[in-house]
C-alpha positions in Angstrom: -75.6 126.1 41.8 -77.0 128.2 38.6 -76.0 127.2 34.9 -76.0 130.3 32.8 -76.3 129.9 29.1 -75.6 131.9 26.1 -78.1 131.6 23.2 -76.0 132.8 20.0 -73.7 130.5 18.3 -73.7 128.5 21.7 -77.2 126.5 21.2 -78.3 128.5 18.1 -76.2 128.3 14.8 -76.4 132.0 14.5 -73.9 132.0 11.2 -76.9 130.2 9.3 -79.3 132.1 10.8 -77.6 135.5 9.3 -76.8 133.5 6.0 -80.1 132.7 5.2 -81.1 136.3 5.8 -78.5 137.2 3.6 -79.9 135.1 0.9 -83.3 136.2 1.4 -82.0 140.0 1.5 -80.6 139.7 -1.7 -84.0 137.8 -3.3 -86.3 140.5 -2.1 -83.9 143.4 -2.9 -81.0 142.7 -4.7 -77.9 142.9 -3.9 -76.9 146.6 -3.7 -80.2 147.2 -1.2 -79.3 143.9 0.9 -75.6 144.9 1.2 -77.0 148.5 2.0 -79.4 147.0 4.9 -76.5 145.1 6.2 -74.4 148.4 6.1 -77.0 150.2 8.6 -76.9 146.8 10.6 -73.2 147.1 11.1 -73.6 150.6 12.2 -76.1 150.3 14.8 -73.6 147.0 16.0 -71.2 149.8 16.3 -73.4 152.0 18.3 -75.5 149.4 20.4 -72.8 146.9 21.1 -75.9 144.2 19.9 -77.2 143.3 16.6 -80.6 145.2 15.8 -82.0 143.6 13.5 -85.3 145.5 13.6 -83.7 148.9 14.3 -81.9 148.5 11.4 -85.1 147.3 9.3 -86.6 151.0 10.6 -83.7 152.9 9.5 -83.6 151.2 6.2 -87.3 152.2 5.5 -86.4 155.9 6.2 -84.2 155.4 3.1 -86.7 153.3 1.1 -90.2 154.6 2.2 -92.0 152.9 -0.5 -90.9 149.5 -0.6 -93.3 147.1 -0.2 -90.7 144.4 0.8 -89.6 145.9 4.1 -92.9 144.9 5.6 -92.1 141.7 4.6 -88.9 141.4 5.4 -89.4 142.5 9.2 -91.7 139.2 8.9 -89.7 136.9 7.7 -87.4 137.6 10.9 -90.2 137.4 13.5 -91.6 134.2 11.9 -88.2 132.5 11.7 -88.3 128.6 12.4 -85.3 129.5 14.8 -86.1 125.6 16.1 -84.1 124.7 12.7 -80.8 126.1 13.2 -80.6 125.0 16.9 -77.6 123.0 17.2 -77.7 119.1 17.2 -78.3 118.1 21.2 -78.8 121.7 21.8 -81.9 121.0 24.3 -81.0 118.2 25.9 -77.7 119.7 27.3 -80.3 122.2 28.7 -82.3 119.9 30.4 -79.5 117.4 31.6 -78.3 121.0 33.3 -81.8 121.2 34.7 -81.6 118.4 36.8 -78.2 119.2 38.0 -80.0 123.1 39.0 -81.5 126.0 37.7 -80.3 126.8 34.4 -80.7 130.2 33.0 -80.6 131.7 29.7 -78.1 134.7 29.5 -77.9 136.5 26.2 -77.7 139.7 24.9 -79.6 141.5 22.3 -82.7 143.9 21.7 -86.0 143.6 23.8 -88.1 142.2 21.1 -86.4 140.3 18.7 -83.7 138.2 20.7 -86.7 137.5 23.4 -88.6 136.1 20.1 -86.1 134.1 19.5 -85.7 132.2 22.2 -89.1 131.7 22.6 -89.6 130.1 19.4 -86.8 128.0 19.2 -88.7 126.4 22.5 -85.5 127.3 24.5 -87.6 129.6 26.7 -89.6 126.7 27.4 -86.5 124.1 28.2 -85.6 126.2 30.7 -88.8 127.0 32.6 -89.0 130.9 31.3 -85.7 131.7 33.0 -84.3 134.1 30.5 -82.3 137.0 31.0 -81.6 139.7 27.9 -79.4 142.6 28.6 -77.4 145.6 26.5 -73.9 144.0 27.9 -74.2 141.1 30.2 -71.2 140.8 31.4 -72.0 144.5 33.2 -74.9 143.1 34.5 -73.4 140.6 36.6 -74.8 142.3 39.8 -78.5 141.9 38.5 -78.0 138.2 37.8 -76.7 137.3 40.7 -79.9 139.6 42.6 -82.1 137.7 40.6 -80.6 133.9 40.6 -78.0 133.7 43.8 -76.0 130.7 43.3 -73.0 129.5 45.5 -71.5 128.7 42.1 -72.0 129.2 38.4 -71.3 127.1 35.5 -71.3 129.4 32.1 -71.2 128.0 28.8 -70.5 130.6 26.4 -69.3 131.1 22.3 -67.1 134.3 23.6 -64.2 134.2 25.2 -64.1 137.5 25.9 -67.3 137.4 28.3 -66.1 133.6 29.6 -63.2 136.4 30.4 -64.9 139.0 31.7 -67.0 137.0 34.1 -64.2 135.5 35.0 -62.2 138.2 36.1 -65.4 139.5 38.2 -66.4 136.5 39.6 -62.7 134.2 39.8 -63.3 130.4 41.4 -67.2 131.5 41.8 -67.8 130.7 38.3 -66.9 127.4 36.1 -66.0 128.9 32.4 -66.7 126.6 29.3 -66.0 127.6 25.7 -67.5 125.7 23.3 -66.0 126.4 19.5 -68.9 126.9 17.8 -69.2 130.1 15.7 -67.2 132.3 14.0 -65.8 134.7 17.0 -64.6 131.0 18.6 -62.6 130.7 15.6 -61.3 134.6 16.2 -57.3 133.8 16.1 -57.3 137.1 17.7 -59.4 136.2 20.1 -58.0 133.0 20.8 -54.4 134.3 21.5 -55.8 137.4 23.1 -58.0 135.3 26.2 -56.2 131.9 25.9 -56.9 131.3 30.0 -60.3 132.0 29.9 -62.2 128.7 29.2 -62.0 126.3 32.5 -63.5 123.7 30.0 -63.2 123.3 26.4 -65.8 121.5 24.1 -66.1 121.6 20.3 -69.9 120.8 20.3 -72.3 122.3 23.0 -74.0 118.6 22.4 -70.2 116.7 23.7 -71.5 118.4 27.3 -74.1 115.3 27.3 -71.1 113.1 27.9 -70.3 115.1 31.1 -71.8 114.5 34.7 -71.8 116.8 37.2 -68.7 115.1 38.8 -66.7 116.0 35.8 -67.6 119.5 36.2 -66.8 119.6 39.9 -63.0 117.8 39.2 -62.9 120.8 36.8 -63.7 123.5 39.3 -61.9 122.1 41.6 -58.7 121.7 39.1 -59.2 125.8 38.2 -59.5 127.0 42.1 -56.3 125.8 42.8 -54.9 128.2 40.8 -56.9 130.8 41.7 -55.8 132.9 45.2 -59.2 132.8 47.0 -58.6 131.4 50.6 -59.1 127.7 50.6 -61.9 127.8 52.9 -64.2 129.6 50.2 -62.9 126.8 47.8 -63.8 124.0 50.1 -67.6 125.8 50.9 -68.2 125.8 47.4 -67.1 122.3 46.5 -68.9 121.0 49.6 -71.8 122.8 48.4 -72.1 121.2 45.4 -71.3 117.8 46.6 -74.6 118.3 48.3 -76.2 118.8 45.4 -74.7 115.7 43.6 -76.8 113.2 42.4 -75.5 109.2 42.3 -73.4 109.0 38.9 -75.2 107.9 35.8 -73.3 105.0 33.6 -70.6 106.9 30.9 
């Protein structure tokens, strides 16, 4: 069993984290250069399918070669005190999955900044260094499951569109939970456009501390038999993780 976990708005409160770039933005430049910045930003979103942060800092300097401030800027992101904005019992989640089996960090983003960021906010380290960063992860589903084959997964994600998407590729293989945390978990679009996605729902990634393992099994369980995949790959899978079930902690 492998617990794959998102990093953005799932253990890090990446609203803030945007927010107080915002603010500092608009100290450094003013206004009309921050919301300038932030228009190359939304651009390259539109063209990478990520946030750049970076990229966008080098296509801003192209506009404003001489200021001193971009240097600076770039900076302030790399230096970040990301281990601020992580969300209340953020770590400890990770670790309670740890002893359950390997968790994994699955996020998307750029190669240098979203890898810096999980490294400083000591996620990296919670979880032993196992971090995957892709373009789109939920079309690299082959490539995790080459690098961390699992009879099952548990995935604990902000978006319900890859809870979704993973889903759909990997049906009663995968446990889906949705925490609502974020802004796209608030997305009424979103909401009423993937409303089957989540297996489990939480409001706070830190409410998974009050689950055990057996909780999470009832919930698999509960999903597969809805799902149309013979009964005998059901049953491997649960007896699988039975196997792996330690005795049950005090609630």
């Amino acid at each position: 069993m492998v617990f794959l976990v998102d990093v953005d708005d799932t253990l890090l409160d990446n609203d803030a984290i945007q927010e107080d770039f915002r603010k500092y933005m608009g100290r450094k430049f003013g206004p009309q250069l921050r919301d300038r910045y932030w228009a190359i930003q939304e651009a390259l979103f539109q063209e990478l399918g990520y946030r750049d942060y970076l990229g966008a800092f080098q296509r801003f300097r192209l506009e404003h070669p001489f200021d001193p401030h971009v240097v600076t800027a770039g900076r302030y992101l790399v230096d970040y005190p990301f281990a601020k904005r992580l969300y209340p019992g953020a770590l400890n989640v990770l670790r309670k999955f740890r002893s359950w089996g390997r968790t994994v960090i699955l996020t998307d983003g750029d190669a240098i900044f979203q890898p810096r960021k999980v490294e400083r906010s000591g996620i990296s380290r919670t979880v032993q260094g196992h971090v995957l960063v892709y373009v789109h992860k939920e079309t690299s589903l082959e490539d995790v499951r080459r690098r961390h084959p699992a009879d099952h997964y548990i995935l604990v994600d902000d978006k319900l569109t890859i809870l979704a998407a993973v889903k759909q590729a990997w049906q009663d293989q995968v446990t889906t939970v949705f925490p609502r945390q974020g802004r796209y978990a608030h997305d009424p679009r979103i909401l009423a456009d993937h409303s089957n996605a989540a297996d489990l729902t939480v409001e706070h990634v830190a409410d998974l501390l009050r689950w055990t393992l057996q909780d999470f099994l009832d919930r698999s369980r509960t999903a597969s038999q809805a799902n149309p995949t013979p009964a005998r790959t059901r049953k491997r899978i649960l007896r699988n993780f039975g196997r792996q079930l330690p005795e049950a902690a005090p609630r």
